[in-house]
N, C-alpha and C positions, 0 to 999 in steps of 0.2 A: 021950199022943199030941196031947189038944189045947194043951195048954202046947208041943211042938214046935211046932205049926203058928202059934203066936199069936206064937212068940219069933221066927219065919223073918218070916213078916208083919211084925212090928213092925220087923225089921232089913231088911228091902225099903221099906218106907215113909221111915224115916228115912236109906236113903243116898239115893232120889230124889228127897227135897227137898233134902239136901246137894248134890245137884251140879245144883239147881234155882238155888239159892240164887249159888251159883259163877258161873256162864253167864249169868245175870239182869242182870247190871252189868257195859254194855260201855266205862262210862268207866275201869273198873280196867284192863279190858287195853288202853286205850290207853294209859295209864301206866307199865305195862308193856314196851311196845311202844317208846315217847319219852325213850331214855336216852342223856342228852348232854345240853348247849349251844342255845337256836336262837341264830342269830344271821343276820345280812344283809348278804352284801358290797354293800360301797360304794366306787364312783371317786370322789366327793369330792373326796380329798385328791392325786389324783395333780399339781398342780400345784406341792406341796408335797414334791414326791418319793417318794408313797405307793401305788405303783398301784394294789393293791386293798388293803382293809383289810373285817376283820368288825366290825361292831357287833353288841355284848350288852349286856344288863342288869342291872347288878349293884348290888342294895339301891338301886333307883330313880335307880341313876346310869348313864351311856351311858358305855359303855366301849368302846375301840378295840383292837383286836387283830390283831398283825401276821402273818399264817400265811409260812410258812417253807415253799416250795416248793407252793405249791396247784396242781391240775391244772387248765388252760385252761378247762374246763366248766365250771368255781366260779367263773373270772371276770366274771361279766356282773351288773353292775352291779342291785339290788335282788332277788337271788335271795337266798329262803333257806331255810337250811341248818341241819342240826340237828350239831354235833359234842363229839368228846372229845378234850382236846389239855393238853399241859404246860408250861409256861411253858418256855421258852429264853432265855438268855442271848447267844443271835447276831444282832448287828445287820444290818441289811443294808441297805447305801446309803444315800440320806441321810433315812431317812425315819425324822422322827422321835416320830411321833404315837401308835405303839401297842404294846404290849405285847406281842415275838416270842413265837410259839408255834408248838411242835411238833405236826400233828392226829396224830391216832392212828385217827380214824374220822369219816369226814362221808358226810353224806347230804342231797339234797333233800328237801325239806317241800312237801308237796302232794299 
């Protein structure tokens, strides 16, 4: 009987430090939580034909990317936004700075 009661104890001690251990590190679920893209539209270029374009970061370089139909609330100038999107081969207009892309899912950051 005492070996039941020592093996339940020692199986209650060791799942609440398991999930002591889990809940303890809230930067893991924000990792979790931040799957996508950030990037930052920018008017910059609309002189250039671009209305809005995202800036990302890619291997320490600025990369421009052209979204393919974004909704009106994405457009304002230094917002940003966390997305997942596919490259596109559809140009549109004359703009020729950034790399079409289709999103698939955006969101604000903040």
């Amino acid at each position: 009987m005492r070996t039941f009661i020592f093996c339940v104890c020692s199986l209650l001690l060791i799942s609440a430090s398991c999930e002591e251990a889990v809940s303890a590190d809230p930067s893991k679920e924000e990792q979790l939580e931040e799957v996508g893209t950030r990037a930052i539209v920018t008017t910059d270029y609309s002189d250039e034909g671009c209305a809005v374009l995202l800036e990302i970061e890619e291997e320490g370089q600025k990369v421009l990317l052209m979204p393919i139909e974004l909704e009106e609330k994405f457009k304002i100038h230094g917002t940003e936004v966390l997305i997942e999107y596919t490259l596109s081969r559809i140009m549109q207009g004359e703009c020729l700075k950034g790399r079409p892309i289709v999103i698939q899912s955006i969101k604000l950051v903040g």
